[in-house]
N, C-alpha and C positions, 0 to 999 in steps of 0.2 A: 550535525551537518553544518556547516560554515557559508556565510554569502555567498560567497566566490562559487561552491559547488552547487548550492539553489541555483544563481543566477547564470552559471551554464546549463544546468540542467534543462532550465525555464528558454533559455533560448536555442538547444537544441530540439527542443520537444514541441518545435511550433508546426511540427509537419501534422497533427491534429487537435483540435478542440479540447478533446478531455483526457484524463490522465486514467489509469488503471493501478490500483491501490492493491497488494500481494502481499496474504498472509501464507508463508511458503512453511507446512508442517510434513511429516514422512508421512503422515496417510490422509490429507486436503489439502485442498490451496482454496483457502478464502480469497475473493473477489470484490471488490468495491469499485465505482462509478465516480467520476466527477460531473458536475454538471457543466456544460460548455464554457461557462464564464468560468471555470475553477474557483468554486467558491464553496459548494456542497459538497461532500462525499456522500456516495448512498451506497451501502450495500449491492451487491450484485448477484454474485453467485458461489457456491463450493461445489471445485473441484473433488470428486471421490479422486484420489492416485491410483491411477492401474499401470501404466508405463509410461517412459519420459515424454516417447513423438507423442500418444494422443493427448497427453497432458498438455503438450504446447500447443498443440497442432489447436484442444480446445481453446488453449488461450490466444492463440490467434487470429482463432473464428471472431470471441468478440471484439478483439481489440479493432479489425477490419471492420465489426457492425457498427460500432460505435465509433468507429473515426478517432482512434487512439492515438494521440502525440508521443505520449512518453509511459513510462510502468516505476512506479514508487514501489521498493521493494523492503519489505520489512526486513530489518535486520537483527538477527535473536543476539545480542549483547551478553554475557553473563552480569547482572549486578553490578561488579565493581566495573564495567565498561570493557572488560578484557575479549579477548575474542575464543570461544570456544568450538567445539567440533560443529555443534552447528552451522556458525557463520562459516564455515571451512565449508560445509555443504550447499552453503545457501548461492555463497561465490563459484560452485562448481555447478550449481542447478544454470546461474543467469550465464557463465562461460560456456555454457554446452546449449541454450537456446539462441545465444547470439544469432549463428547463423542461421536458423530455421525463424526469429522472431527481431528482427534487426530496429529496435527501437529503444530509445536514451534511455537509460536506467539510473535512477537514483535511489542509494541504500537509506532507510530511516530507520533511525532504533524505534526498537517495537518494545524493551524492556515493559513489561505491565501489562499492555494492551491488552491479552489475554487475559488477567486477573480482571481488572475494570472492567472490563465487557460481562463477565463471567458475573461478577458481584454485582452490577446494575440488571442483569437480567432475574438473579436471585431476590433480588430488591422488588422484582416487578412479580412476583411467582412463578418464575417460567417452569413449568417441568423439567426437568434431569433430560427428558426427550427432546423438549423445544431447544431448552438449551444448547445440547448438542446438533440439532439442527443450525442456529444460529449464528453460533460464537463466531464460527471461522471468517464468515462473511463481515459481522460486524468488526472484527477485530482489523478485519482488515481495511473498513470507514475510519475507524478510528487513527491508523496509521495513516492513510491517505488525506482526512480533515487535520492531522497535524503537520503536515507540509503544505500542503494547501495553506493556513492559515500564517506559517511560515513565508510561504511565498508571496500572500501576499503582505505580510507586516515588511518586504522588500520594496516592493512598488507603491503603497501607499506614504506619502508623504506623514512624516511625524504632526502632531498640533499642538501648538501650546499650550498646554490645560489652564493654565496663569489667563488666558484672554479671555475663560467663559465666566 
């Protein structure tokens, strides 16, 4: 993602506080939380997928609880950066809740996210069950804390390391 689209993004999405972080898979949608200041991501929640209305209809509940400005949407990249049938799905999932969930969207490549969630958890013991508990929600912190931290390397003025 490029300034230009953070920094519209950032200034569409001032109709609330926190952002909502979307790991969009064919059978979850991981869920992630900013904190008010956009500084945290935290885990949230996964979506089990059963059909598209309660799937939004859920994601709408929170975005309403939590006073949701805008939704960071993971974007599945293939490797070399090319766009493959997923991104084709991911762009007909966010075109078809437009009108049922009418809040700024910004796509973030998710490439890895999965793998590093997956391998830090593995790091930690999780079981095969936790993990699969886990991953979708975390993956989707992980996507939303690297925009987040994008957004802010925007507004925080640069420092000269030369003056310390």
């Amino acid at each position: 993602m490029n300034a230009e689209e953070i920094g519209a993004f950032v200034e569409a999405s001032r109709g609330g506080p926190r952002l909502i972080g979307v790991d969009l898979g064919t059978r979850t949608i991981g869920l992630a939380l900013s904190d008010v200041g956009r500084q945290i991501a935290s885990p949230l929640e996964t979506i089990r997928r059963v059909k598209f209305t309660p799937d939004v209809a859920r994601l709408r509940s929170l975005c309403e609880q939590h006073r949701v400005g805008g939704l960071v949407i993971g974007l599945p990249l293939n490797m070399d950066g090319s766009a493959g049938p997923r991104v084709q799905s991911t762009h007909s999932f966010v075109r078809n809740m437009k009108p049922l969930l009418d809040l700024p969207v910004l796509y973030w490549d998710e490439r890895l996210s999965t793998a590093v969630v997956t391998r830090a958890l593995i790091e930690a013991d999780a079981s095969r069950a936790r993990r699969g508990e886990l991953v979708d929600k975390l993956a989707a912190a992980y996507i939303l804390q690297g925009c987040l931290d994008a957004m802010r390397g925007l507004t925080e003025p640069e420092t000269d390391d030369a003056a310390y």
